[in-house]
Structure formats: structure tokens, C-alpha cells
MIBA-895799 format. One record per residue (C-alpha): chain; z, x, y. Coordinates in steps of 0.02 Angstrom, whole numbers, plus 32768, in hexadecimal, padded with zeros to 4 digits. Layout:
N
   mol      Z      X      Y
     A      Z      X      Y
...
end
This chain:
468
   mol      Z      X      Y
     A   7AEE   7CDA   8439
     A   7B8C   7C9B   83D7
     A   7B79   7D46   8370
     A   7B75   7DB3   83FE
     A   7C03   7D59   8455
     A   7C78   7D54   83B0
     A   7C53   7E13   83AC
     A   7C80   7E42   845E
     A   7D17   7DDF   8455
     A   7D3A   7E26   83A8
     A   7D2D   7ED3   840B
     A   7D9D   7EAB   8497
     A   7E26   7E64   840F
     A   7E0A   7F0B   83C0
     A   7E32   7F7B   845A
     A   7EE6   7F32   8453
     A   7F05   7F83   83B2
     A   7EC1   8023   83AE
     A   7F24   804B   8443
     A   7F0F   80F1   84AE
     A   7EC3   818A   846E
     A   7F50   820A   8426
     A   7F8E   8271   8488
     A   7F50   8335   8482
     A   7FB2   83B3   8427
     A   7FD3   8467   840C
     A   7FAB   84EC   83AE
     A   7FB0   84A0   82FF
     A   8014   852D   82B4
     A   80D5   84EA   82ED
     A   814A   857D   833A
     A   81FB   85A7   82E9
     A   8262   84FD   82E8
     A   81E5   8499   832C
     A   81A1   843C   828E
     A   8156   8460   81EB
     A   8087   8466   81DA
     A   8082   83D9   8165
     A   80DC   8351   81C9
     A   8084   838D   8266
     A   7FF3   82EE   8279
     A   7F64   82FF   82C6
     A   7F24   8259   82C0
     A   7FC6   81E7   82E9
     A   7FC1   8132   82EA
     A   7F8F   80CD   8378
     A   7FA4   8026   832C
     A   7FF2   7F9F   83A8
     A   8015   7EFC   836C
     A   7F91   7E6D   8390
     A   8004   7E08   8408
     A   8066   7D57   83B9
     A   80D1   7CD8   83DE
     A   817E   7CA1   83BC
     A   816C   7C28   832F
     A   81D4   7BCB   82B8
     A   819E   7B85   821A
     A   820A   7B14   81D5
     A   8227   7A84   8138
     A   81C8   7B21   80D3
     A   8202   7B56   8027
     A   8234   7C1B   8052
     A   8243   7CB4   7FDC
     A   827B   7D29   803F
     A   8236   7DCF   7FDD
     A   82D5   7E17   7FB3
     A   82FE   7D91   7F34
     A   834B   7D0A   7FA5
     A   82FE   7C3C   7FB4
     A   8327   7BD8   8035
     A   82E8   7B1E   8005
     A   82BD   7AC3   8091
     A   82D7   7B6D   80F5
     A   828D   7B9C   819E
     A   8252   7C41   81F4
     A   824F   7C71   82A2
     A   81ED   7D09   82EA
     A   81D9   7D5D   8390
     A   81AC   7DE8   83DF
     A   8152   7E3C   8332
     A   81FB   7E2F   82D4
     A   8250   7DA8   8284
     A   82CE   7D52   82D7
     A   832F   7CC6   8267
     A   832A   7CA5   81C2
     A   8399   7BF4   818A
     A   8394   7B60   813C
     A   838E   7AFA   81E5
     A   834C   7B56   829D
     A   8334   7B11   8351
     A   829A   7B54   83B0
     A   82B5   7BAA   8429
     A   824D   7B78   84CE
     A   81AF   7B79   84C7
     A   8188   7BA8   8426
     A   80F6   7B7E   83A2
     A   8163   7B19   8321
     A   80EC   7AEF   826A
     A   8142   7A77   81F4
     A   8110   7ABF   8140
     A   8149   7A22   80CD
     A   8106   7A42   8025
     A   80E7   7B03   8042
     A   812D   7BAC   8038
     A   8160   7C3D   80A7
     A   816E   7CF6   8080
     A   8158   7DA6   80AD
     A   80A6   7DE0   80AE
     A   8063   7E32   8017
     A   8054   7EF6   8017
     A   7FD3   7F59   7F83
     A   800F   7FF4   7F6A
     A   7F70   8023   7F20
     A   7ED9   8004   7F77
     A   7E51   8040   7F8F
     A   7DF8   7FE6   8015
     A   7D9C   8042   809A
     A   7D77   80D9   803E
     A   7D38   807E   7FB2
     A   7CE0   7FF1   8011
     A   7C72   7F61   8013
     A   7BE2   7F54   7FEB
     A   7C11   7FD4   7F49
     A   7B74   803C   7F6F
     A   7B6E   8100   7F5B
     A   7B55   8123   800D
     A   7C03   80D8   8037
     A   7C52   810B   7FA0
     A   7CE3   818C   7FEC
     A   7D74   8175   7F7B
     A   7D85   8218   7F06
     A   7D5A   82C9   7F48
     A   7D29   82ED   7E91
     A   7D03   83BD   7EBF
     A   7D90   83F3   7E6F
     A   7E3D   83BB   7E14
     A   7EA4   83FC   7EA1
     A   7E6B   83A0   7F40
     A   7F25   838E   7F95
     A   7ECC   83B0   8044
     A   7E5B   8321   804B
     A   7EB1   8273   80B3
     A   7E74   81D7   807F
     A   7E75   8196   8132
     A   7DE3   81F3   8151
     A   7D6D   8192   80DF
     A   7DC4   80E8   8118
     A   7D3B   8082   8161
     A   7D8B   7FFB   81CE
     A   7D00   7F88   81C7
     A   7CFC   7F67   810D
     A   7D05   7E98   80DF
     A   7D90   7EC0   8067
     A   7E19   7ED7   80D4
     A   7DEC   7E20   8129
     A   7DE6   7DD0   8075
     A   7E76   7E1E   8041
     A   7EE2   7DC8   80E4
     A   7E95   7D2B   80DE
     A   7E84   7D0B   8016
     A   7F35   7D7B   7FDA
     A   7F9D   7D8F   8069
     A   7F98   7E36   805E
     A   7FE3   7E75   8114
     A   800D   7F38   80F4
     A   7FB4   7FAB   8062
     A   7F97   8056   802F
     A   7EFF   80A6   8023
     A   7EF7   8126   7F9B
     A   7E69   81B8   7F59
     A   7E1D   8198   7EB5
     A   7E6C   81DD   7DFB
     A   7DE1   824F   7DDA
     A   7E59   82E4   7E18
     A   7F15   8321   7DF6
     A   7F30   831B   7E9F
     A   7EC1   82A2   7EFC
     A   7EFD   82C3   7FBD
     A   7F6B   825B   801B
     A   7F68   81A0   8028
     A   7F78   8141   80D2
     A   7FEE   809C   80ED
     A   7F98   802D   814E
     A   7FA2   7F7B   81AE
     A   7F31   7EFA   8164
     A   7EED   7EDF   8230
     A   7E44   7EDD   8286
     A   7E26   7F7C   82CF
     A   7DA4   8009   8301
     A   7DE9   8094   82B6
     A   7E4B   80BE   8235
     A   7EDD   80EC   82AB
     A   7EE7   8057   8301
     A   7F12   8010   8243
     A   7F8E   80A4   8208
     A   8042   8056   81F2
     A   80AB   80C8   827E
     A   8116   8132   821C
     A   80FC   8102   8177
     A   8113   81AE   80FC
     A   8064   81E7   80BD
     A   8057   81E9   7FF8
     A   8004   8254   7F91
     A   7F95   8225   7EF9
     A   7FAF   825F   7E56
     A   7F68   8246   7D9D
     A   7F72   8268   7D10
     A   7F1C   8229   7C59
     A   7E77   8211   7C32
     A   7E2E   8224   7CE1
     A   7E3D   82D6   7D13
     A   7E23   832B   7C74
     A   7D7B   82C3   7C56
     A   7D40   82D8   7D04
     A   7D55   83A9   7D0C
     A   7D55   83D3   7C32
     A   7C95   837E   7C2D
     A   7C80   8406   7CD1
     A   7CC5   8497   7C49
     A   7D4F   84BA   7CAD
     A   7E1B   8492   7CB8
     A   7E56   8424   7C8D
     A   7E01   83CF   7BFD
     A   7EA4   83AF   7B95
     A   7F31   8360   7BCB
     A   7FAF   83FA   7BB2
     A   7F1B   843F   7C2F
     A   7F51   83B7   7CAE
     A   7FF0   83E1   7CAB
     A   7FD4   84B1   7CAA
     A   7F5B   8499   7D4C
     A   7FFC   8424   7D91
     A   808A   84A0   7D7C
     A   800F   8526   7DBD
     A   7FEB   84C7   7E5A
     A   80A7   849A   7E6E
     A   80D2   8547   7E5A
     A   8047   8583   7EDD
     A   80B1   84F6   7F5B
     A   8152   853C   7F3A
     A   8124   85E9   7F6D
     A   80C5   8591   8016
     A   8175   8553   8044
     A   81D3   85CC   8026
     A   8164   862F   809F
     A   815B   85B1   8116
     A   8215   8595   811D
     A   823D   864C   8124
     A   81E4   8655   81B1
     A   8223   85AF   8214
     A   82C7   8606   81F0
     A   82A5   86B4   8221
     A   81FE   86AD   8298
     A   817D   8738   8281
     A   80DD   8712   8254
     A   80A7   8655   821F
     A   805D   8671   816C
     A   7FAB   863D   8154
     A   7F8F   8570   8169
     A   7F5E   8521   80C2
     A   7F1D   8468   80E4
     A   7F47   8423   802D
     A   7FF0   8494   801A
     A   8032   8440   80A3
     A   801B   83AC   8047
     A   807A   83E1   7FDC
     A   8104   8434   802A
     A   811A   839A   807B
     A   8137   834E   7FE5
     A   81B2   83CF   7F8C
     A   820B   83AE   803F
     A   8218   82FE   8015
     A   81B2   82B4   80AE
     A   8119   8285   8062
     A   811C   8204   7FBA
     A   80BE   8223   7F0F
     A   8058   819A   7EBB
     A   803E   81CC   7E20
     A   7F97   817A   7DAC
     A   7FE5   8174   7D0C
     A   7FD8   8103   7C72
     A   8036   813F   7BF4
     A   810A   8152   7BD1
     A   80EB   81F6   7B72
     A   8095   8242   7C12
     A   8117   81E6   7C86
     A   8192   823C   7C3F
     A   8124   82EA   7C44
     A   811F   82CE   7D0E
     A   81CC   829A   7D27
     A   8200   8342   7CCC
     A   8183   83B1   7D38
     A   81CE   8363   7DC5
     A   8272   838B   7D9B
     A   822C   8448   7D80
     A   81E2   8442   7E30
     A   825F   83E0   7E89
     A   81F0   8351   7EBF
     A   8211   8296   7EAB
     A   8188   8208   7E7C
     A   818F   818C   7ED7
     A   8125   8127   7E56
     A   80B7   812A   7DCB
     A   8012   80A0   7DE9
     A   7FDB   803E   7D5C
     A   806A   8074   7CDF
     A   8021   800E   7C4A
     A   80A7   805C   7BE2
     A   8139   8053   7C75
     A   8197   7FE0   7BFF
     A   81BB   8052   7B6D
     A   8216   80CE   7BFE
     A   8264   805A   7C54
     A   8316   8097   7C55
     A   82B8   8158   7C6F
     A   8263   8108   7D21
     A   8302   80AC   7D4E
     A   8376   813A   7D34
     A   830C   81B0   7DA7
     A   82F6   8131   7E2C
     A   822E   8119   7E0C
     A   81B6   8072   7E20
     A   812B   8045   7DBF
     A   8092   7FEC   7E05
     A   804D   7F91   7D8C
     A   7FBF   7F0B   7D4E
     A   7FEE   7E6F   7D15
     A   7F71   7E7A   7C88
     A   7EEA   7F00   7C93
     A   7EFD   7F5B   7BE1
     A   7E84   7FA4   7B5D
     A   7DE7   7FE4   7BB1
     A   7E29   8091   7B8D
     A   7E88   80E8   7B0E
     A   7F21   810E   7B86
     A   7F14   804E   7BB5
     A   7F17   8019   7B07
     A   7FC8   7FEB   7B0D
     A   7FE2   7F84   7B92
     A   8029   7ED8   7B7D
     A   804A   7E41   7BF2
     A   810C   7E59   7BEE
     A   811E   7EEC   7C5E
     A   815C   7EB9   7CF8
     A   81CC   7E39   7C9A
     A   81FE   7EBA   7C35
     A   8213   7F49   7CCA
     A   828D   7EC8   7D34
     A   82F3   7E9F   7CB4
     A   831E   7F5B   7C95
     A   8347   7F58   7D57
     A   82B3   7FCE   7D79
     A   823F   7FD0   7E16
     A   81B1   7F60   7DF3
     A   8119   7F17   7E3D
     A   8079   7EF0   7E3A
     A   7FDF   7F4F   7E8D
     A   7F17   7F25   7E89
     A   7E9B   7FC4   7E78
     A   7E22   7F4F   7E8D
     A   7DC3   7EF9   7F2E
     A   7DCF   7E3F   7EEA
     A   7E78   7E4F   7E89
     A   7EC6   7E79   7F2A
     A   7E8C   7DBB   7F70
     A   7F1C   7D7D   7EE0
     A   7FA3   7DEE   7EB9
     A   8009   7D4F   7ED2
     A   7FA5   7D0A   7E2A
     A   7FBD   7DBA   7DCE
     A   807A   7DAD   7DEC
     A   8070   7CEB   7DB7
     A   8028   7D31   7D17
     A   80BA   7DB8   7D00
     A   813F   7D33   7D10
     A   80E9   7CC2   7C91
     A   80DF   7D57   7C17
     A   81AC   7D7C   7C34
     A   81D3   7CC4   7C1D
     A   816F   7CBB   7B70
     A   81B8   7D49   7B41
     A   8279   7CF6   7B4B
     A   828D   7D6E   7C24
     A   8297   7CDC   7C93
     A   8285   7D27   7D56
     A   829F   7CA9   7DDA
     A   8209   7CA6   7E46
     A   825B   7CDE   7EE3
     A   828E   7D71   7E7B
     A   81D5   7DA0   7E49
     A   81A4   7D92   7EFD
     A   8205   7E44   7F0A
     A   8154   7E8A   7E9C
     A   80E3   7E61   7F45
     A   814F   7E78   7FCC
     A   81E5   7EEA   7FD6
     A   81C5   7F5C   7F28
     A   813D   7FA7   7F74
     A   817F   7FAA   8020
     A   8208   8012   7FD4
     A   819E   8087   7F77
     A   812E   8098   801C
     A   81E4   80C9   8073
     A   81B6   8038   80F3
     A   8229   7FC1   80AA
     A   8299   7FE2   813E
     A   8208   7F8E   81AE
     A   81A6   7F2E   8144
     A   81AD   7EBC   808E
     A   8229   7E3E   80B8
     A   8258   7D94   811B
     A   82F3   7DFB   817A
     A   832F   7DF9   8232
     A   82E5   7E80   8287
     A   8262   7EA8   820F
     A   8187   7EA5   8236
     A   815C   7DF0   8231
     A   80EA   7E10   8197
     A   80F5   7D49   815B
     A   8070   7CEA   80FD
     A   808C   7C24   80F4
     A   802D   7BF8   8051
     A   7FF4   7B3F   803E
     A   805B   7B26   7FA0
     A   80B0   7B7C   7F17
     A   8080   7C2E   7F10
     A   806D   7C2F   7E68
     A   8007   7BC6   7E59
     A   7F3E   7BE1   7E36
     A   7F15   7B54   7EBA
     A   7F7D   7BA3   7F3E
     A   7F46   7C07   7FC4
     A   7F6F   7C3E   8089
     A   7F6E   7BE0   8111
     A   7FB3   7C3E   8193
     A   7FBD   7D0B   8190
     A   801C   7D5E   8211
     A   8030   7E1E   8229
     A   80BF   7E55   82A6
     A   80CB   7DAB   82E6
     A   800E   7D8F   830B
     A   7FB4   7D06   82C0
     A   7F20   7D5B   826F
     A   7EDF   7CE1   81F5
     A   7EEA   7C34   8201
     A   7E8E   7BB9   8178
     A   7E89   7B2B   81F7
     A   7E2D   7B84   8280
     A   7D6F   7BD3   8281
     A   7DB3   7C4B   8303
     A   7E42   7CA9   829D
     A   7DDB   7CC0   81F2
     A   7DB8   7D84   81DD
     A   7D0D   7DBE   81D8
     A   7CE4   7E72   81CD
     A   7C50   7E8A   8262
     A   7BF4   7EE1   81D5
     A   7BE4   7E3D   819D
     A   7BA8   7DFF   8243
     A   7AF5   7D89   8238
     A   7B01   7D6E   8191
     A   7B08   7CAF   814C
     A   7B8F   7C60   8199
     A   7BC6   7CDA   8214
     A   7B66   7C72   82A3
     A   7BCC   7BEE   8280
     A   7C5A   7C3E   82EC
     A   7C7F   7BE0   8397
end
């Protein structure tokens, strides 16, 4: 009985945040001036925040994401958004007011690499939905359509890392993967009722090792890596002529050229609305993209897992790129081989966009311990980064490279009330959170049986009973 009453009111919580069903839409071909094909969405959000509220934590140590500490700081949210942030702050009426001596406040974490849902557990075949491995050119496939809402991760990765926003990417087996989905780390029943409103969509990228093993052992292109980047420029070029088409004709009227699901991907990004995350490990093939890019007239918005970011530094801060990167994941591959511990140290000190990302369903539980790793690596090595500074890795980095950072990634007035209170240090290995909130709403609380996530996949097995 305790199961099947924790389940229905699990499903009435969910109803609030998958919201109404979206509304019906025209023809899916957009007339003259009213839109372009690829940033028409058929599937729009209907995420509405879990409702919260106001609350003021207070006598908390506070990084703020951006680089600031407050000692002794407080925080004050309302409404979704944050209110107040000060060393001293009166509650307002009526508000929940938690005295954190001893522990730390910050912006939730956000993994810009993920891939929970669509790579799920348990890690079986049958849910295994990651990598449309048909072909290297998959640009029309959306990751949101493998996303399965129910998978365990996302609860472990709230309750255990803080993690409040992420994006979901396709695999590396393919030069271009499909488009990746941004995402709110919340219960819900679909995948729309988790999809961040208006966050850009990305699109996934490799490069390396991946695609040219995957399709050469198939006898086909590419199998080399001047064959990844020959099946790249071709597909750019293929794009290019799509858009020109398509905005001759948004111009001029006629008739709409013929739909293509993946060009419109990529028109989209050659337009500059949709983001490209870019598998890559080595500088030498860094620097291969970034000049295709230039030839194409696209921008990357980062490259993911960059275990060679630090030898280009000055080459990704001079054309405005991140790298999302491991703390110290190197060697179980040729184009890993030279990796070392150093590189986010060694990234921030050349004043380039860093942070740190997961890839992984357990290393996304403590990305706070990855980036604790980083910072001991940069202080051996003679870089000393003041905490608060390296905070910028989980927080507003990737909020930035998302283009939410407007929104999301930082302890600012007006901003989502993404805030994690963590029961000590952050970096510290015996550290963990005690309080999640997303948009204001408590979601996980360490204290209280009632706010600790469980998947209802996960429903009757040991423990789960235990709910009351």
C-alpha cells in the first residue's frame, strides 16, 4: 500500500511539470518571413517549475559561480529566482529561513555532457539509445527522442552531485551525431516536461578515433582521419547550398525547396541558432575544426573532453571556444595518451573557457570531486585558483557554453534558483548535498524520506517500501 500511494502521489507531483499538451501547429514547411524550418519545434517544452518557497539560507559560506565568496553570506529566493544575495539578510514574512553554519551555498551543478536517458540504467542493450551508428552523417536524429525520463540516473545525479540542469548528447560513433537536448534535472513524464524552455539545441560532433574506426572496419568513408575531415567539408558544403536555397526563397517566395530533416540542423547552425559540441581529443585536430569552421562560417561552441586543450590554449581563447574536460581520464586510447592532470589549471590560467563535464552515469554524482582534483593538480604545479574561482568549471562555464548563462549557472538576482547547500566544503571527498533546489523547489532533501528521488522504475525494489 505505501508503494502504490508514493506512486500516485509521485504522479500527481508529476502532472505539475509536464504542463499542458503543445499547442497544434501548421503546415511544417514555414511561409516567406514567417520562420526558418530548422528553428520551427515541434515538440516545445512544457516544463513548469515544481512550486517553492521563499527561503533564506543564511551564516553559509557562498561561492557565488561567477568567482565571488561571501563568508558568512546569505541567499534569499522567491518566486523561482533569486532574490538577495549579501553578507547579512532579513526574512521577509513568512519565509522558510535554514541556518547553514559550517556549510556551503552555490549554484547547482550543470554537465554539459551527459548522457543520461538515452544511455540509461540498467546499461542493457534493449535501452541502449545513445548513437544512431547507420551512418557518419546522422545530423537529423534528436537526442530527446531516446531520453527516457524514468532512468535512476537523473535522481542520483540531484541527490549525490547537485547536478540541477544538463545536456543530453548522441554518442561519438558519428561526425555528426544529431542534436543534443538541455534539460532540467526534475521529475517528470516526458521528456518535455524536463526540456529547459528556450535553451539553444546543440549539435554533436567528433572527430578522432571514433568515427573512422566505427565506418573504415564497415569498408567505407571515412577510415582515415583526412577521411573525417573530407566527409565534414562535404557535408558542410551540402548545408551551405540548403541555405542558400532556403534563404532565397524566404526572401523572394516561390516554391519552398524540398525539407531536409538533418540540413536543417545544420542550417541552423551556419545561422548561428543552434551550438556545436564537438568530441575531440587532440590539439592537432582542434585546430583542423577550428579552421573548417572558419571555411564554413560556423562557430564551436566547445570541444568535450579536450585532453590536449592545454597545448591550444591561446588558439581556444582567441576564437572564443570552451573546453569540457576530465579531470583525469587519460591513456586508454592513443588520442588520450596525452592527457595530464594540469588541464583545467593550465586552461584558466591562459584565461580560456574551462570546465569540467562527466560522460559517465556515476562521475556525474561528483563533478564537485573531479574539479577538487583539477585544482590540486594546478596548485602542485606552482597555478593556485581560489576555490570560488574553480566553482566557475560546474556552474556558469557550462551555462555559458549552453547559451543559458543568462538564466541559469550563478547565485544572481533574478536568475533560476538552481542552489545546492552542500554539508561542508565542496571539495571535499566527505562532502555531499543536503538540500537541492531547482527553480526554487525543494527537490531533494537529505533530512527527509519524502524529498529523496527515486526513479518509479525503481519502485518495489529493496528499500523503496520504506517510503511513508
Amino acid at each position: 500500500m505505501k508503494r502504490i500511494a508514493f506512486a500516485a502521489a509521485s504522479l500527481l507531483a508529476l502532472s505539475a511539470c509536464t504542463g499542458s499538451p503543445p499547442p497544434k501547429t501548421a503546415s511544417s514547411t514555414p511561409a516567406p518571413g514567417k520562420g526558418k524550418g530548422y528553428s520551427h519545434d515541434p515538440y516545445p517544452s512544457t516544463y513548469k517549475p515544481y512550486p517553492g518557497v521563499p527561503t533564506l539560507v543564511r551564516n553559509v559560506t557562498v561561492f557565488d559561480g561567477e568567482g565571488g565568496r561571501i563568508d558568512h553570506g546569505a541567499v534569499l529566493f522567491a518566486d523561482g529566482k533569486v532574490v538577495q544575495v549579501a553578507q547579512d539578510i532579513t526574512p521577509p514574512a513568512g519565509a522558510t529561513v535554514i541556518d547553514g553554519e559550517g556549510k556551503w551555498l552555490t549554484p547547482g551543478v550543470i554537465d554539459i555532457h551527459s548522457h543520461l536517458g538515452d544511455y540509461p540504467s540498467p546499461g542493457i542493450k534493449a535501452l541502449s539509445d545513445g548513437n544512431e551508428a547507420t551512418s557518419p552523417v546522422t545530423a537529423d536524429v534528436w537526442a530527446e527522442h531516446s531520453v527516457w525520463p524514468q532512468d535512476p540516473g537523473f535522481g542520483r545525479a540531484l541527490a549525490n552531485g547537485g547536478v540541477t540542469t544538463l545536456q543530453i548528447l548522441p554518442g561519438s560513433a558519428n561526425l555528426f551525431g544529431g542534436r543534443s537536448v538541455v534539460l532540467k534535472n526534475v521529475y517528470a513524464r516526458t521528456v518535455q516536461g524536463m526540456k529547459f524552455p528556450g535553451a539553444p539545441y546543440g549539435l554533436k560532433m567528433a572527430c578522432g578515433e571514433n568515427p573512422k574506426r566505427v565506418y573504415g572496419s564497415k569498408g567505407r568513408e571515412p577510415s582515415t582521419r583526412m577521411g573525417n575531415i573530407a566527409v565534414d567539408r562535404a557535408t558542410w558544403a551540402k548545408a551551405a547550398e540548403y541555405k542558400r536555397k532556403w534563404d532565397k526563397y524566404e526572401k523572394d517566395g516561390g516554391d519552398p525547396p524540398a525539407r531536409d530533416i538533418a540540413m536543417d540542423t545544420l542550417r541552423g547552425v551556419l545561422d548561428g541558432e543552434i551550438r556545436v559540441q564537438n568530441h575531440c581529443y587532440r590539439a592537432d585536430e582542434m585546430a583542423n575544426v577550428i579552421d573548417m569552421s572558419r571555411e564554413f562560417g560556423y562557430h564551436v561552441s566547445a570541444f568535450h573532453h579536450a585532453v590536449e586543450a592545454y597545448k591550444i590554449a591561446d588558439l581556444l581563447k582567441e576564437n572564443d571556444i570552451c573546453a569540457a574536460v576530465w579531470a583525469d581520464w587519460f591513456g586508454f586510447k592513443m588520442e588520450s595518451y596525452d592527457g595530464i592532470p594540469e588541464n583545467l589549471a593550465l586552461l584558466q590560467k591562459a584565461g580560456a573557457c574551462v570546465m569540467i563535464h562527466s560522460d559517465d552515469q556515476n562521475g556525474i554524482q561528483r563533478l564537485n570531486q573531479e574539479v577538487a582534483k583539477g585544482l590540486a593538480a594546478g596548485r602542485r604545479a606552482g597555478i593556485a585558483i581560489p576555490d570560488e574561482v574553480a566553482w566557475e568549471w560546474l556552474s556558469y562555464n557550462p551555462a555559458k557554453a549552453l547559451g543559458i548563462a543568462d538564466r541559469t549557472g550563478s547565485l544572481k538576482p533574478g536568475k533560476m534558483a538552481d542552489v545546492v547547500l552542500w554539508n561542508g566544503n565542496p571539495f571535499s571527498v566527505y562532502t555531499r548535498p543536503e538540500r537541492v533546489w531547482v527553480d526554487g523547489a525543494l527537490l531533494y532533501d537529505a533530512n527527509d524520506p519524502k524529498l529523496r528521488p527515486m526513479s518509479d522504475f525503481e519502485l518495489g525494489q529493496p528499500g523503496a517500501g520504506d517510503v511513508k
